[in-house]
Structure formats: structure tokens, C-alpha cells
C-alpha positions as CSV (number, residue, x, y, z in Angstrom):
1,X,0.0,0.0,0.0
2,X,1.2,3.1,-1.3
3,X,1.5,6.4,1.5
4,X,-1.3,7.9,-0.7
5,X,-3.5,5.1,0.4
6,X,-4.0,5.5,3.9
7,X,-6.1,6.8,5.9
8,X,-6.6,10.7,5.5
9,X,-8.0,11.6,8.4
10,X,-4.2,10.3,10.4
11,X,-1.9,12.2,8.4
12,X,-1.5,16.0,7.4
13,X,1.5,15.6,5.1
14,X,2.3,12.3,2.6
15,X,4.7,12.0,0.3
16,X,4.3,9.8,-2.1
17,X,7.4,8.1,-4.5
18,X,8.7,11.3,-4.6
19,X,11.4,11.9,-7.2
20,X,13.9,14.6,-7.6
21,X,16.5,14.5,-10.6
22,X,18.9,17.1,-12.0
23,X,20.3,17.3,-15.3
24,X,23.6,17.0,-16.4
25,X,25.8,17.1,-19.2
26,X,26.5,13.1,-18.4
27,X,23.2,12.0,-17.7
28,X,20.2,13.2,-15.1
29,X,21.2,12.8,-11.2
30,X,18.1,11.7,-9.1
31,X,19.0,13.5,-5.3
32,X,15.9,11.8,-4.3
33,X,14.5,8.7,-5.5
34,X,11.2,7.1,-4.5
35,X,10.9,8.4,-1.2
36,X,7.3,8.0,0.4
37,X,6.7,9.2,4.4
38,X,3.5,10.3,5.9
39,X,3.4,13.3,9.0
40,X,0.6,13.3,11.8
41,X,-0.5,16.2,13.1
42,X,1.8,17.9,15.7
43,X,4.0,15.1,15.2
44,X,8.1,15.6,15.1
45,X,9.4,13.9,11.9
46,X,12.9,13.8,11.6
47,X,15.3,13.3,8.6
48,X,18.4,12.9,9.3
49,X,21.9,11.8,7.3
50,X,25.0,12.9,5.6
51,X,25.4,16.1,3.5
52,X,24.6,15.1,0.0
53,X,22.2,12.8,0.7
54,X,19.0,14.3,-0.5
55,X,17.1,16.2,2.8
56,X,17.3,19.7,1.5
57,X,16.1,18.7,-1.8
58,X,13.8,16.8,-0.8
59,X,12.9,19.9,1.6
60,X,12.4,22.0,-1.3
61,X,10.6,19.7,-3.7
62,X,7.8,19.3,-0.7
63,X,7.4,23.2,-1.6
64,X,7.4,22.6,-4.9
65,X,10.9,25.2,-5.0
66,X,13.1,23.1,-6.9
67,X,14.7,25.2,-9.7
68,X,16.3,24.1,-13.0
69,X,18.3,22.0,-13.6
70,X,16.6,20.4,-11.2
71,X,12.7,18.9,-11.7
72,X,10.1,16.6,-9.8
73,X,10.6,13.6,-12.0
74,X,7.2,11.9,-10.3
75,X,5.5,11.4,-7.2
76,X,3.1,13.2,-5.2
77,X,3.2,15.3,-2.2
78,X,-0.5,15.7,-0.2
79,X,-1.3,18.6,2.2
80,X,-4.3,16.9,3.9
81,X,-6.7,16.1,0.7
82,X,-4.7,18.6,-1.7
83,X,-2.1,17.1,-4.3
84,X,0.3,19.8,-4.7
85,X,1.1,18.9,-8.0
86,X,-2.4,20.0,-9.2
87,X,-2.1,23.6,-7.7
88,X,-1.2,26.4,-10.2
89,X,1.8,28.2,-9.2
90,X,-0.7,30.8,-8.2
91,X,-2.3,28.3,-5.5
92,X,1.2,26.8,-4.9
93,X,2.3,30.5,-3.7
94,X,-0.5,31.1,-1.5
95,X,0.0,28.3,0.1
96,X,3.7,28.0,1.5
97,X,3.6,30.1,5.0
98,X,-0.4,29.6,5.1
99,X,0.2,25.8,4.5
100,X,3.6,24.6,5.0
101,X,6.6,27.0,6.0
102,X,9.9,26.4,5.9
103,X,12.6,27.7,8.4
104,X,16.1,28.3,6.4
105,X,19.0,26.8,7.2
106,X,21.3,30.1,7.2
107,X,19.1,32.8,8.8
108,X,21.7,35.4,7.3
109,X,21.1,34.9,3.9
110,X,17.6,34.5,4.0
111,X,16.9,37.9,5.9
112,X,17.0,41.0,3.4
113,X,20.0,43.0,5.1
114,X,18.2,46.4,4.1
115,X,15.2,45.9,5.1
116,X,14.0,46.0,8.7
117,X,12.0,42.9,10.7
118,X,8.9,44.5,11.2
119,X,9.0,45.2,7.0
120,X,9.7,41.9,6.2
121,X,7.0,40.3,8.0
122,X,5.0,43.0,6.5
123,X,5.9,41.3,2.9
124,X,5.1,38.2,4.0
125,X,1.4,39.1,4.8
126,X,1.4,41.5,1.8
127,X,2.4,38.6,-0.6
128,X,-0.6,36.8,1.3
129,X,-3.3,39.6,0.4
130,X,-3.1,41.0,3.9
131,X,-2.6,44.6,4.3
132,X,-3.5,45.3,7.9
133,X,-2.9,48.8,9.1
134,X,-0.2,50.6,10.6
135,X,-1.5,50.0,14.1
136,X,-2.5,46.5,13.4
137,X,0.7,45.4,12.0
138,X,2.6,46.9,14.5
139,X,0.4,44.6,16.9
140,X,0.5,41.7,14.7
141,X,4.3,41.7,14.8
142,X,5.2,42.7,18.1
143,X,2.8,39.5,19.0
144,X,5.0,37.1,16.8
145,X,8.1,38.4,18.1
146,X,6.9,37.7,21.9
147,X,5.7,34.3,20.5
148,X,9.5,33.4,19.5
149,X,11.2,35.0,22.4
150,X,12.1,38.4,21.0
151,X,11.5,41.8,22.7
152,X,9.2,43.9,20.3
153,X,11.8,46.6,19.6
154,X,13.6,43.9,17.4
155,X,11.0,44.8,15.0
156,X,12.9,47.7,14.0
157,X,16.2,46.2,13.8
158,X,17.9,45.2,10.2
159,X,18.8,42.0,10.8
160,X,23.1,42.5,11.0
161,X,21.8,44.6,14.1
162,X,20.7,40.8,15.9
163,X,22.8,38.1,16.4
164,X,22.4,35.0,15.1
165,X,20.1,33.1,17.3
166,X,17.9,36.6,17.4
167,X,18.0,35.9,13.5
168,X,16.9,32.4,13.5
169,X,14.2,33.4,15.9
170,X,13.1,36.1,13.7
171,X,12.9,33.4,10.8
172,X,10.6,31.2,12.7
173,X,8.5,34.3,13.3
174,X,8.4,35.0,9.7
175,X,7.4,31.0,9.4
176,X,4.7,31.2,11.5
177,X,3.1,34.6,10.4
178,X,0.2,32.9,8.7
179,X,0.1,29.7,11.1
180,X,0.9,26.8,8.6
181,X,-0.4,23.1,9.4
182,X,3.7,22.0,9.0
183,X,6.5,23.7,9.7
184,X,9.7,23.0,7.7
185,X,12.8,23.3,9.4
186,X,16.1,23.0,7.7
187,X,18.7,22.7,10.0
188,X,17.9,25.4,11.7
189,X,20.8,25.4,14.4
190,X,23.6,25.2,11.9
191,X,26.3,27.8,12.6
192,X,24.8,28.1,16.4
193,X,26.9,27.3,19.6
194,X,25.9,24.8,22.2
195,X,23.2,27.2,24.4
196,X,22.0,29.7,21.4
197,X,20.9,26.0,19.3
198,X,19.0,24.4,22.7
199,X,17.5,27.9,22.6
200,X,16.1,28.2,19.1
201,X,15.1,24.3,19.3
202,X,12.9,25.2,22.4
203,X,11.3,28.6,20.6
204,X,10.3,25.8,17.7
205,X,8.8,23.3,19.9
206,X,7.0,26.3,21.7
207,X,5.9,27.5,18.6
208,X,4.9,23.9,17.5
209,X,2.5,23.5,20.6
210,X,1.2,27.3,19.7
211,X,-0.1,26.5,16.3
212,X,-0.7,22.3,17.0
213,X,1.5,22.5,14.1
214,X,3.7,19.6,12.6
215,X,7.1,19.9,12.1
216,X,9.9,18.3,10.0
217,X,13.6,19.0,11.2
218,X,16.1,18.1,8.6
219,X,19.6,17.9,9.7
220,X,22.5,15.5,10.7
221,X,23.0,16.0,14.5
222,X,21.6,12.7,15.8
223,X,21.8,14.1,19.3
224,X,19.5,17.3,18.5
225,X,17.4,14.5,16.9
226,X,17.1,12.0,19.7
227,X,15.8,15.0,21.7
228,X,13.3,17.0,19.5
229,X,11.9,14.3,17.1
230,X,9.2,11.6,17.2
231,X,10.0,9.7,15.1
232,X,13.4,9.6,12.5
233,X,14.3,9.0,8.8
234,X,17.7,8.3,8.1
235,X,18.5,9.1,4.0
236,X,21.3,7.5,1.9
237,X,22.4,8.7,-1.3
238,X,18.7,9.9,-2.3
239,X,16.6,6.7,-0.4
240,X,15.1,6.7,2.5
241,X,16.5,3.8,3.6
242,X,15.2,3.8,7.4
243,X,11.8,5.1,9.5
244,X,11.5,4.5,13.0
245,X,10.4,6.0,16.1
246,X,13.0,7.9,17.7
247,X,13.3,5.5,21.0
248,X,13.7,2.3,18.4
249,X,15.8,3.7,15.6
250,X,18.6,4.7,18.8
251,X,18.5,1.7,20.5
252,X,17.8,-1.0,17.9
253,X,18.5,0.4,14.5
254,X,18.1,-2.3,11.9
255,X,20.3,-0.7,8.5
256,X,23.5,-0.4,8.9
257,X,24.4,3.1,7.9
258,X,22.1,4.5,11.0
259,X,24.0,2.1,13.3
260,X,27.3,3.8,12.0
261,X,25.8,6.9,12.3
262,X,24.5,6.6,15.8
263,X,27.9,4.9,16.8
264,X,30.0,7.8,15.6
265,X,28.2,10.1,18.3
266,X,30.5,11.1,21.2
267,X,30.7,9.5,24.2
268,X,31.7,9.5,28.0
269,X,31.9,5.5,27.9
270,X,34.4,6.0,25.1
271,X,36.6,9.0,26.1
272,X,39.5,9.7,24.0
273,X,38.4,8.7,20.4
274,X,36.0,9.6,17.9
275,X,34.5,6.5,15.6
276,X,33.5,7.8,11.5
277,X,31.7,5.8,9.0
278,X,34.8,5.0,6.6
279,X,34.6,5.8,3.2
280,X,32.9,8.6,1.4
281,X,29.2,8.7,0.3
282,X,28.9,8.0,-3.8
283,X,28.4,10.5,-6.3
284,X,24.6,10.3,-6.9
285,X,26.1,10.3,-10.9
286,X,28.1,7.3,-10.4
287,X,25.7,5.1,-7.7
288,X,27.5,1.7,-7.0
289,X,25.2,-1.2,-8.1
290,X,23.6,-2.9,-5.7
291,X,23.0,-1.4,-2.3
292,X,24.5,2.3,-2.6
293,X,25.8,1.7,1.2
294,X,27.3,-1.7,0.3
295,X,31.1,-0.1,-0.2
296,X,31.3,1.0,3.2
297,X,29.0,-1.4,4.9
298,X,30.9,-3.8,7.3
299,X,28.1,-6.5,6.9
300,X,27.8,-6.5,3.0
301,X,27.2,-9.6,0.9
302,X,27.3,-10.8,-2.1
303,X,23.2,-9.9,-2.7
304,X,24.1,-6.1,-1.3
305,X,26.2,-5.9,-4.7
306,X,23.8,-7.0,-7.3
307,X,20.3,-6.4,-6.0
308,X,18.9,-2.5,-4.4
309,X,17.3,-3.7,-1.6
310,X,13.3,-2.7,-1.4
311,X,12.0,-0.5,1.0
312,X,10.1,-3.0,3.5
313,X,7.9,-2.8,6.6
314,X,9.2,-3.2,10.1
315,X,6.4,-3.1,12.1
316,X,4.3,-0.1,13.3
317,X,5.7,3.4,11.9
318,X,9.0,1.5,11.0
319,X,10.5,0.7,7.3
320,X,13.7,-0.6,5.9
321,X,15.6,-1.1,2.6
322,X,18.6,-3.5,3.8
323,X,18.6,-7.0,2.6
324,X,19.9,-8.0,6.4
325,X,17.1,-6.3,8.3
């Protein structure tokens, strides 16, 4: 049974076979390749991996933002009972921050430096068709700055006045201006120290509860991932090659590659050395046949180098593509 199958009224997000490919001179690249995963409401999804392995794009193509040379190959991505591929660009526009939102990864570069908070989330409601008054925006935004954390005179600040967790913040109150069903967040603690990133994670979850939102965090900290999420998906080379709730994928992870990646997490039972997945993830132009983990996969066998192993239930909320699982 495909993701698009199942019960509506349980899921607010579901991707379906989603495919993402971008051309090049030697042939197209697909960055993500059949990946289906469904979202609750006010659920914490998760996706987690190496860089390179498909979360941002995959990010983007739920937004329907891909750009050339990139394209949506196939696949379908469902807000409730809305395909997204059936929206005009129009509908698609009006959507994003009423619908889904996404939180950038670097806050700096998605901040106009010339133009000051309280204008920018002023845009954001303009784009929407809302032009409240001076007053009224003034209310409006000093409302979604307190929701985030932020004293109301930031709305007056240009954002190289803030620092960087103020930034971030001020993202998330962009994000939420419209109060979207699912809440996209890209990393958002790259670039962060220690107590500014346990900051910003606890304005999202705050937020989250505000709205009864949903949220995906896409990122490859598997410690800031065993604390916020739900559940976890754990992409490889394009695939999402694991789905488990967050207690079960940490202490019984059934591919490979997630043990690796939960080994190489420090710790004060092993002081004094790091461990590291060896190796280097493929090209996504030059996949190794087979299992696209099998070259650094301690466990490999002979069927991990001739046959892609199918995605496969695991029990409830759980899926695998490993021929050992």
C-alpha cells in the first residue's frame, strides 16, 4: 500500500514516491528517488543523514521550490486532501507560509540585510493579500516576536543589528506569520553554539504546541534529533533507507548506515576517540550497483552488490531497505 492510500484523516503531510532528478551534461542525477513518508499532526518527523544525501532537496521539492536544472521527476506530495502537484503556481504560492513554512538553514542569507524585521514580516502578509494597518501590524508583529522570544523593539532592527540566534528566531516568526499546518525546518541550528541552538530548538517546539503545528527538522545532529523528534528518517544517497520511532531507531537500528551513524556520536563510555563511518558517500552520478551503502558497509554480501534492496515494513511506523534487516 502506497502512502497515498492510507487513511486521511491520520496524516497531514504524505509523500508519495517522490522523485527529484537534475540534469547534467553526463546524464540526469536523481537527489531523491522514490521516497514516500507520511506526518501526523503535531507530530516531530525527523530526517536525518550525511550532506549530499537528499534532505534539502527533498525539503524543497515538498514546496514545490526546486529550480532548473533540477525537476520533480514523479511522485506526489498531499497537504491533507490537496495534491500539490495539481495547484497552479498561483495556488502553490499562497500556500507556502499559510500551509507549509519552511525555516532556512542560514538565517543570514535568507533575511533581506536592508530591510528592517517589522517590513519583512510585513511582505510576508502583503504577498498573502493582507494589508492590515499601521497599528495592526505593529500589533500583529510585536505578537509574533513575543511568541518566538524576542522583545518587540527587534521589530525595528535590520537584521546585521541581531545576532544570530535573534535571526533564526526572527525566521521562525516569519514562518509562522500565517500559522501553517507544517512547519519545515532545515537545520535550523547550523552555525549556532551549544546554548543559542537548545535555545532556538525550544522557541520551535514552543511554537509547534502554539499552532498544534507539525514539524519536520532536517539535519544531521543525531543528538539534536534523539531529543526534539518523534519519530526519524535516516537518507542514503537519495533513499530513504530507514523510518523508525526515535526510541527504536537509537536503541535497535536495523540498517547499517544508521548504526554507523549513531555509533559515531561522542561519548563519555568512550573517552579519547571519535569513531567515523569510513569511506565517502557516492556520487549520486556514479551510484554503485547494488545497495549504494554496500562499499562502506561492514556487513555487505554478495546480494548487497547485485540487487537495491526494497524499501520493507518493520512493524508499526517502521521501514527498511537492507537485505539484512
Amino acid at each position: 500500500m502506497t502512502v497515498a492510500a492510507r487513511d486521511m484523516n491520520d496524516t497531514i503531510l504524505r509523500v508519495d514516491r517522490l522523485r527529484v532528478a537534475y540534469d547534467h551534461p553526463l546524464g540526469a542525477v536523481r537527489a531523491v528517488d522514490e521516497v514516500s513518508f507520511s506526518l501526523r499532526p503535531h507530530e516531530r518527523f525527523g530526517l536525518a543523514g550525511e550532506s549530499g544525501s537528499g534532505k534539502s532537496t527533498m525539503s524543497l521539492a515538498i514546496l514545490r521550490m526546486i529550480k532548473p536544472p533540477g525537476r520533480i521527476e514523479g511522485g506526489e506530495v498531499w497537504l491533507g486532501d490537496i495534491a500539490l502537484s495539481t495547484l497552479s503556481a498561483d495556488a502553490m504560492r499562497a500556500l507556502r507560509l499559510a500551509g507549509i513554512a519552511m525555516v532556512p538553514q542560514g538565517s543570514m542569507n535568507s533575511l533581506n540585510p536592508v530591510v528592517r524585521i517589522r517590513d519583512q514580516i510585513r511582505d510576508a502578509l502583503a504577498d498573502h493579500g493582507l494589508t492590515p494597518g499601521r497599528r495592526a501590524l505593529d500589533e500583529r508583529v510585536a505578537g509574533l516576536l513575543t511568541q518566538v522570544g524576542l522583545p518587540a523593539d527587534v521589530a525595528g532592527k535590520y537584521p546585521h543589528e541581531l545576532s544570530g540566534g535573534m535571526k533564526q528566531r526572527a525566521c521562525i516568526a516569519i514562518a509562522i506569520c500565517l500559522r501553517p499546518k507544517v512547519i519545515i525546518a532545515d537545520e535550523p541550528t547550523s552555525a549556532l553554539d551549544v546554548v543559542v541552538q537548545k535555545q532556538v530548538m525550544q522557541t520551535l517546539g514552543r511554537v509547534q504546541q502554539d499552532l498544534g503545528a507539525a514539524i519536520i527538522l532536517v539535519g544531521h545532529d543525531m543528538g539534536l534529533m534523539a531529543q526534539f523528534v518523534d519519530r526519524l528518517g535516516i537518507m542514503y544517497a537519495g533513499r530513504l533507507v530507514e523510518v523508525a520511532p526515535i526510541r527504536t531507531i537509537i536503541t535497535a537500528p536495523r540498517h547499517p548506515y544508521t548504526r554507523m551513524l549513531i555509533d559515531s556520536l561522542p561519548s563519555l563510555d568512550h573517552r579519547g576517540g571519535l569513531r567515523g563511518i569510513p569511506g565517502l558517500a557516492p556520487l549520486l552520478r556514479e551510484l554503485p550497483a547494488g545497495c549504494a551503502f554496500h562499499p562502506r558497509c561492514p556487513q555487505a554480501v554478495e546480494r548487497c552488490r547485485t540487487e537495491k534492496p526494497a524499501v520493507r515494513p518493520m512493524g508499526p511506523d517502521a521501514t527498511v531497505a537492507c537485505h539484512l534487516a
